[in-house]
PAKE-634778 format. One line per field, with one value per residue (C-alpha): residue in three letters; x, y, z; residue number from 0. Coordinates in steps of 0.02 Angstrom, whole numbers, plus 50000, padded with zeros to 5 digits. Layout:
% residues N
code <- c(ALA,...)
px <- c(X,...)
py <- c(Y,...)
pz <- c(Z,...)
pos <- c(NUM,...)
//
This chain:
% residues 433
code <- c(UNK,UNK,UNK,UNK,UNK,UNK,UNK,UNK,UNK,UNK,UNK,UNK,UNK,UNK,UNK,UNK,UNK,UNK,UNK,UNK,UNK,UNK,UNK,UNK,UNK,UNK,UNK,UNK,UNK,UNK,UNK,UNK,UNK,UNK,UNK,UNK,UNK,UNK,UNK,UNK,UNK,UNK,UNK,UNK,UNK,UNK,UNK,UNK,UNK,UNK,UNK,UNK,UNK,UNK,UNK,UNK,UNK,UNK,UNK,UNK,UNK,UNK,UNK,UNK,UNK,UNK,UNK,UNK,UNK,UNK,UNK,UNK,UNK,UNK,UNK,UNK,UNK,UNK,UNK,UNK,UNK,UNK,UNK,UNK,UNK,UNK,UNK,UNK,UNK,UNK,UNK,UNK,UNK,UNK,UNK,UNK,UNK,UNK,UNK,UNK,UNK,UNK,UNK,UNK,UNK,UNK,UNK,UNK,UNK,UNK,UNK,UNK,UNK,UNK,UNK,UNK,UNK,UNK,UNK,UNK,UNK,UNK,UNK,UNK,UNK,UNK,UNK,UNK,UNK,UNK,UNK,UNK,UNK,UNK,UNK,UNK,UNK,UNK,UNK,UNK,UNK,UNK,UNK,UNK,UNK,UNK,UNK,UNK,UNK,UNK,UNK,UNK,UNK,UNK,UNK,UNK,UNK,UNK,UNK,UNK,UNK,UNK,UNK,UNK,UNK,UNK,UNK,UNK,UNK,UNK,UNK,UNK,UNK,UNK,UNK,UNK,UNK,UNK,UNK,UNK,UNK,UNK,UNK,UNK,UNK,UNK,UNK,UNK,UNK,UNK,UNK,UNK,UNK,UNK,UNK,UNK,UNK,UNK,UNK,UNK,UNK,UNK,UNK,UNK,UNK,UNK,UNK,UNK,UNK,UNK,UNK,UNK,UNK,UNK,UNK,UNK,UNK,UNK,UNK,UNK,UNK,UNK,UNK,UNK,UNK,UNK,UNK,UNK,UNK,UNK,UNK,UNK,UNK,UNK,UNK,UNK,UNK,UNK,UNK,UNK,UNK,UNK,UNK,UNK,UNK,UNK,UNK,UNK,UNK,UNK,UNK,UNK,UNK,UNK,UNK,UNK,UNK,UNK,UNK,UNK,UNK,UNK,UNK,UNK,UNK,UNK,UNK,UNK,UNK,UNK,UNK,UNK,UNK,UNK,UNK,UNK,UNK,UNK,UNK,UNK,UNK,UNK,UNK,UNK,UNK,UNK,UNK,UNK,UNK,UNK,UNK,UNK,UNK,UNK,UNK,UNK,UNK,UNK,UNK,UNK,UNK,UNK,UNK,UNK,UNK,UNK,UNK,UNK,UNK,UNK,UNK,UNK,UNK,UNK,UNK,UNK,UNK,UNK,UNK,UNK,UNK,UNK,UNK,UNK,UNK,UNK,UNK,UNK,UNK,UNK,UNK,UNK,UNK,UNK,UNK,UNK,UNK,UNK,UNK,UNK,UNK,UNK,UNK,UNK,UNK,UNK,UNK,UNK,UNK,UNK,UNK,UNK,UNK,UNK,UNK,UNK,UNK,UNK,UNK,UNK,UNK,UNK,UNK,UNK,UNK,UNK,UNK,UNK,UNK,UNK,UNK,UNK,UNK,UNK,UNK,UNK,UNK,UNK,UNK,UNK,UNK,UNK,UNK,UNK,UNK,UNK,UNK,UNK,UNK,UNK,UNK,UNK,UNK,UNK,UNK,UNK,UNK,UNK,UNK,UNK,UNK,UNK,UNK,UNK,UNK,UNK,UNK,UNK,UNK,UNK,UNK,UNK,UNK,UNK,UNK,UNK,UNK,UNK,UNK,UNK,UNK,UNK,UNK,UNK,UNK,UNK,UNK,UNK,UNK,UNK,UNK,UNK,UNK)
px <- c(51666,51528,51492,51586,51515,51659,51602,51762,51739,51760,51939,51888,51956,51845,51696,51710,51728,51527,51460,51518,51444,51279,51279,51248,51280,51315,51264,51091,51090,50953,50880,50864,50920,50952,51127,51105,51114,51258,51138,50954,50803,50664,50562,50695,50802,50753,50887,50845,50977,51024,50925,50862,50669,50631,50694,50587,50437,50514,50550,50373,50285,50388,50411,50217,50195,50295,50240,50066,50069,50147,50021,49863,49926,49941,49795,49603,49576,49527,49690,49791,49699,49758,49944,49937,49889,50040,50182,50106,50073,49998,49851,49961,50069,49956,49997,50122,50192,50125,50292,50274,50138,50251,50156,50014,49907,49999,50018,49828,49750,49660,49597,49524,49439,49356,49267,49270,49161,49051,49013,48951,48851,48766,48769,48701,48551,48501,48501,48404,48270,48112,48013,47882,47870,47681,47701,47536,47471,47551,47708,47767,47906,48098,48114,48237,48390,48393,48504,48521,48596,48711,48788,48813,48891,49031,49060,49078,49241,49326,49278,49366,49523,49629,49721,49592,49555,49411,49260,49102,48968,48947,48768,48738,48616,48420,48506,48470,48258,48276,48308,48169,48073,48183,48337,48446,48621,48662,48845,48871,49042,49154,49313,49427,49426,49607,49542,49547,49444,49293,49193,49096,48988,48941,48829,48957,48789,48738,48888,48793,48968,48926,49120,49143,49017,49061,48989,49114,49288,49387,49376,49181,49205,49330,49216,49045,49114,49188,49035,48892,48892,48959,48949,48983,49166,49086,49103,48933,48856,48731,48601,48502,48384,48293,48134,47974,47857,47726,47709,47755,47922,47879,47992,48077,48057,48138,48133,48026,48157,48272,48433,48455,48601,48683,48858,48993,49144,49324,49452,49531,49369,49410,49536,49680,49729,49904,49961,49878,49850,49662,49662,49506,49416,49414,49544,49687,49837,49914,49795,49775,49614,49549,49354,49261,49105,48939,48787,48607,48468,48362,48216,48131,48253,48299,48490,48623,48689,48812,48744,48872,49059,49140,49289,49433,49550,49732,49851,50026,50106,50075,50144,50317,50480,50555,50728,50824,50896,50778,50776,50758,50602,50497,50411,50457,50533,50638,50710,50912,50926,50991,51147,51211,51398,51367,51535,51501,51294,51128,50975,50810,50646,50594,50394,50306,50402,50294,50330,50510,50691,50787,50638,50767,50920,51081,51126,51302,51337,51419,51602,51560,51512,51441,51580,51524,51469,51262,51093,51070,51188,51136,51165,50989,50935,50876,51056,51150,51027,51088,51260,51255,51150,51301,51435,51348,51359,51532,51476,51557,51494,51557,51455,51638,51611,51441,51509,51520,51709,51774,51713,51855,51968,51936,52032,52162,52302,52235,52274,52428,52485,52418,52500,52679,52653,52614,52777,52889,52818,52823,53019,53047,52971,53079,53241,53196,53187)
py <- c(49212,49187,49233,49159,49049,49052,49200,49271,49403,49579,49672,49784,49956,49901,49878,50016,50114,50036,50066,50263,50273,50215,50292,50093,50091,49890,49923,49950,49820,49702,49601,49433,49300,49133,49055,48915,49020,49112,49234,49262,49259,49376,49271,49263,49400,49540,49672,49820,49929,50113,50241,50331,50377,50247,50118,50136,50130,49972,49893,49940,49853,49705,49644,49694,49581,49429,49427,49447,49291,49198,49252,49184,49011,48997,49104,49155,49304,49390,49355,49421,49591,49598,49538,49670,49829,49764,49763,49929,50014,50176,50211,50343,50204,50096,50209,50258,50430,50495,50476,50301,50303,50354,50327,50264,50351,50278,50119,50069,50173,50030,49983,50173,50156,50022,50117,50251,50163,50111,50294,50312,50201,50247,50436,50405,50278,50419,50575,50499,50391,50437,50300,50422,50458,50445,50420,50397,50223,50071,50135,50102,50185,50120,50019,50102,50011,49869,49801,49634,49731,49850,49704,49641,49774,49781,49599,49605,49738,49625,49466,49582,49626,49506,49658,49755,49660,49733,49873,49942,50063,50188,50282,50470,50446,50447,50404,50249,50226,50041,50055,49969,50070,50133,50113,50270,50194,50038,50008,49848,49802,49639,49573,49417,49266,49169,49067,49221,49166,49181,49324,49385,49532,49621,49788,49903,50023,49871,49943,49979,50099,50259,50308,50149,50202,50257,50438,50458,50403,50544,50489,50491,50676,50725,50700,50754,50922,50932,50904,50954,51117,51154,51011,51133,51073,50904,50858,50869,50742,50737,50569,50558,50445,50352,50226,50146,50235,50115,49915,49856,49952,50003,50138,50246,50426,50522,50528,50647,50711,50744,50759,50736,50813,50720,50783,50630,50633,50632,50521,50664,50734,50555,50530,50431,50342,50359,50168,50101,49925,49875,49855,49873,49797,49632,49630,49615,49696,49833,49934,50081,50157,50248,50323,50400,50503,50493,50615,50616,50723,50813,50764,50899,50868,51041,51021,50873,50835,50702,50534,50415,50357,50201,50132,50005,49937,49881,49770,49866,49735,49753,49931,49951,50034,50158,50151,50217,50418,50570,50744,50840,50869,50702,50649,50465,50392,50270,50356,50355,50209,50086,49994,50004,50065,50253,50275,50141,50105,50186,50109,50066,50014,49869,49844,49698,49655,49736,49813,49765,49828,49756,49814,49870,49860,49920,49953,50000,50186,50241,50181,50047,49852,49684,49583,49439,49305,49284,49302,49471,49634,49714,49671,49617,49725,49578,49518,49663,49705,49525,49537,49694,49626,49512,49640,49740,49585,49554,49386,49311,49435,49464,49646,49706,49605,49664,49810,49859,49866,50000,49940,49826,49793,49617,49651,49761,49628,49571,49761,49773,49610,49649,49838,49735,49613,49779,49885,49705,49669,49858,49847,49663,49744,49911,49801,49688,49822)
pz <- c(49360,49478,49648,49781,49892,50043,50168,50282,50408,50339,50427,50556,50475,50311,50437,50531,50361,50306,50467,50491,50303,50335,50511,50604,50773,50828,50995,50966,50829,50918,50763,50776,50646,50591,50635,50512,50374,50285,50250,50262,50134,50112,50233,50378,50386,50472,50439,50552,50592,50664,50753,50605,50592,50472,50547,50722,50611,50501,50661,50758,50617,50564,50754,50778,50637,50677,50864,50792,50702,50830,50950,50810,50819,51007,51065,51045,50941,51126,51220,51039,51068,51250,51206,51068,51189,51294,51163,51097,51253,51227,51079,50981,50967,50859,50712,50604,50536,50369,50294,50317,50165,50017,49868,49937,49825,49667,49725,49825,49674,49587,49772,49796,49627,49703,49842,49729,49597,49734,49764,49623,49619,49774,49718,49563,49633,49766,49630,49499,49580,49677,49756,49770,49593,49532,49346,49240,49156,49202,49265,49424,49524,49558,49727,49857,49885,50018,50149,50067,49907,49976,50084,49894,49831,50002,49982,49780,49831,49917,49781,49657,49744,49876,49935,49995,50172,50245,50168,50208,50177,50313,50303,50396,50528,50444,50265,50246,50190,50216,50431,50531,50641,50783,50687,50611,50568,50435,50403,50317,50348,50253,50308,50245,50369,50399,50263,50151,50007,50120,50200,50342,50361,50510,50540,50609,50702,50815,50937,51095,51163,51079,51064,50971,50835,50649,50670,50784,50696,50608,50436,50455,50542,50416,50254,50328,50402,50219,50118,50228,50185,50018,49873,49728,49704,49647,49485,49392,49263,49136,49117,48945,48996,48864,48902,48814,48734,48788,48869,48683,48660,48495,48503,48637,48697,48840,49006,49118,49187,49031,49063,49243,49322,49452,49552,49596,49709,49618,49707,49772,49864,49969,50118,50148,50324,50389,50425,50579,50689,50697,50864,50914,50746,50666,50540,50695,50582,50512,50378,50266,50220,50095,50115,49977,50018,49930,49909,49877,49883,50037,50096,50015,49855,49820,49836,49832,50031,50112,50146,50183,50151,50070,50164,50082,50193,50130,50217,50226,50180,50019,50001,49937,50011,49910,49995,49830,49856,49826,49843,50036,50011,49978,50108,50114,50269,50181,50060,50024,50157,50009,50023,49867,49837,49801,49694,49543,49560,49570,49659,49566,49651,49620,49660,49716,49873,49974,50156,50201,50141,49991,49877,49739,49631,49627,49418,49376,49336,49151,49136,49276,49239,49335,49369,49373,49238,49267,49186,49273,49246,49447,49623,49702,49861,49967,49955,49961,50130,50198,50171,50275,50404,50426,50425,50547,50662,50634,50538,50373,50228,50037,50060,49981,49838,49790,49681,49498,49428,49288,49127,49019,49170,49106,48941,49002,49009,48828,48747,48838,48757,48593,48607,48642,48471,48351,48421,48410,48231,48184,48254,48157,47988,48004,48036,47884,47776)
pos <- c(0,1,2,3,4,5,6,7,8,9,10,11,12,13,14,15,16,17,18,19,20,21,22,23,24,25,26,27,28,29,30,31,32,33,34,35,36,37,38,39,40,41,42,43,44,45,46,47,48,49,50,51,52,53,54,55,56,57,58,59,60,61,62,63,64,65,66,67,68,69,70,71,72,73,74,75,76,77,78,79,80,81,82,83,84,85,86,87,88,89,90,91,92,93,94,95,96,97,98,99,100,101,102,103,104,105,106,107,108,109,110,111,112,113,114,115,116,117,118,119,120,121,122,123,124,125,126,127,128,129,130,131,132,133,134,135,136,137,138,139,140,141,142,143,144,145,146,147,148,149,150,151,152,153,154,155,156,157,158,159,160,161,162,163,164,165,166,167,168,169,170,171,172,173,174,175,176,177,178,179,180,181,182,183,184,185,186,187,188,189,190,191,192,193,194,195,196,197,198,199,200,201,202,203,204,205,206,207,208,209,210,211,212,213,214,215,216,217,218,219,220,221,222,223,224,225,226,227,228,229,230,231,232,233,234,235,236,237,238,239,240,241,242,243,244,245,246,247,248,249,250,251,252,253,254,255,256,257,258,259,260,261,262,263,264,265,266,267,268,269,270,271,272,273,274,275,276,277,278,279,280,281,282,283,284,285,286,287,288,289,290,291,292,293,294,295,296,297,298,299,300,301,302,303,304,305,306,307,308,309,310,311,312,313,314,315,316,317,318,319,320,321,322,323,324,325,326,327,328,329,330,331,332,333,334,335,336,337,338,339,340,341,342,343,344,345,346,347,348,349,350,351,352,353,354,355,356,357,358,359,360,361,362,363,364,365,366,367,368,369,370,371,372,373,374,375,376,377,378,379,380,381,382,383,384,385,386,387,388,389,390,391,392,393,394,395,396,397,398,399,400,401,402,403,404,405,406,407,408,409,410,411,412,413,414,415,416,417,418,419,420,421,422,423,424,425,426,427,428,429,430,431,432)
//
């Protein structure tokens, strides 16, 4: 037996029993679908339902989304950021709760890494060479860093990842040794083009509006009122440096400073960014960020100070729901909004769907079994959603249908009959004897 593939509309006792369940309310039931179809895909349907926390915030960004797009096919990327401050209204608007984020950390970790690597890199660069070094011989100093290399370095982050969207390299004011004369900022920052497989870099300090600047933003705030003061909590490192003995290499010796100590962020010394819409910026879309802070030495290089954060940005769309049940106390907006059928299945997340419902499975509990005759054994959650997207419109849905049965119910008429042949052969052998 397979699925059906006739829809009827679902009695109205039956429908008012699904919607007092999961607490849907038909009258505020505005999403807007496809008529031609009996029931929508993950690229059409838009199943938003009910009053309920998450689904304002599910709603806020999958219409922001949708009207976004529209709006990039019909308009100049300078009318989108006007039509955008209209649907939004207010600034607080352009971001979503904390809650929103479940998992971020688990699930952009490989992104952070990224940044976080990066930091490193800088940290290490700034700790352990002195252009002013005056070494005897031959031997010259190591260069400073330039602009043309750190720009390398932002745009090789987003070569190596096709989520993350957008990163830079933020310097403190008077950080940066490369600046020209009457310069004290450099923030290289990349970003992804429509195109996507191709880049463009701006210098986030040529911002004339001093608000606007980087110094000013709360991540940048955050991290330097963090680490300007006390840089003992950062984890410390020891460099055996090994070089020539001489211009031949005939063997090596150690460094003149042997070992050198150096202190490195941890990726939880970084920050994370509730979900937000780059309104203002150039990526035009909803974003997470991570920043990561790095460190080098004073002027005077007695002790290790903050120099500068890494940023990643990460397009929410690839973050996952988790709409399967969990305890009070996790902070995760979605959580126990699944559809499945409570009494004979269990939701499982299923990852890789990204940012919309119907992320996950529903698995049949013990003594419970799929009835129907397929390659899978579960109901899928894009389905299940779809089916009661329909029933919450009063449209043709089989949501009913989409349950687990008691296991054997198939082969109860098959004992029965085989329990009547052993008492009328046990009755035929008794009378023969």
């Amino acid at each position: 037996m397979s699925l059906l593939l006739d829809w009827s509309e679902m009695e109205p006792p039956l429908r008012r029993k699904y919607m007092e369940l999961f607490e849907v309310n038909a009258k505020t039931y505005t999403a807007k679908h496809n008529d031609s179809l009996p029931y929508k895909t993950a690229a059409t349907r838009k199943p938003l339902y009910g009053n309920s926390t998450q689904n304002t915030y599910l709603n806020r960004y999958l219409g922001q989304r949708q009207q976004q797009q529209q709006q990039q096919q019909q308009q100049q990327q300078q009318q989108v950021v006007v039509v955008v401050v209209v649907v939004l209204g207010k600034e607080e608007e352009l971001s979503l709760g904390g809650d929103v984020a479940f998992e971020v950390e688990d699930q952009f970790e490989n992104e952070a890494r990224m940044a976080l690597r990066l930091a490193h890199f800088l940290s290490s660069f700034l700790q352990v060479v002195d252009p002013k070094e005056v070494f005897a011989e031959f031997r010259l100093a190591d260069k400073s860093l330039t602009k043309d290399q750190v720009i390398g370095e932002v745009v090789s982050l987003l070569m190596g990842n096709y989520r993350i969207q957008s990163a830079g390299v933020y310097w403190d004011r008077d950080a940066f040794s490369g600046l020209e004369k009457g310069q004290s900022l450099f923030a290289p920052y990349a970003y992804r083009t429509k195109a996507s497989r191709s880049f463009q870099v701006e210098d986030q300090a040529r911002l004339k509006d001093y608000s606007e600047q980087y110094v000013n933003k709360n991540w940048f705030q955050y991290l330097k009122s963090r680490w300007s003061t006390n840089v003992e909590e950062l984890k410390e490192y020891f460099l055996k440096i090994m070089i020539r003995q001489n211009r031949e290499g005939h063997r090596s010796r150690a460094y003149e400073h042997f070992p050198i100590k150096i202190r490195l962020p941890s990726i939880k010394d970084g920050w994370w960014s509730t979900p937000y819409f780059d309104c203002k910026g150039l990526n035009k879309q909803w974003l997470i960020t991570y920043a990561a802070p790095f460190f080098g030495w004073d002027s005077l290089r007695h002790r290790v100070e903050f120099k500068g954060v890494v940023t990643v940005n990460m397009d929410l769309k690839h973050l996952d729901l988790n709409q399967c049940d969990q305890e009070y106390f996790v902070p995760n907006a979605f959580k126990d909004s699944h559809k499945c059928d409570r009494q004979n299945s269990y939701c499982v997340p299923i990852l890789g769907r990204g940012f919309d419902t119907g992320g996950y499975k529903c698995e049949c509990i013990q003594g419970f079994e799929y009835p129907y005759q397929d390659l899978i054994t579960y109901f899928d959650g894009q389905l299940v959603e779809a089916e009661f997207d329909n029933l919450v419109r009063d449209k043709p849905t089989r949501y009913d249908t989409l349950k687990c049965r008691l296991a054997g119910a198939s082969q109860i008429t098959s004992w029965r009959l085989a329990t009547l042949i052993m008492i009328v052969s046990a009755i035929v052998l008794r009378t023969s004897v």
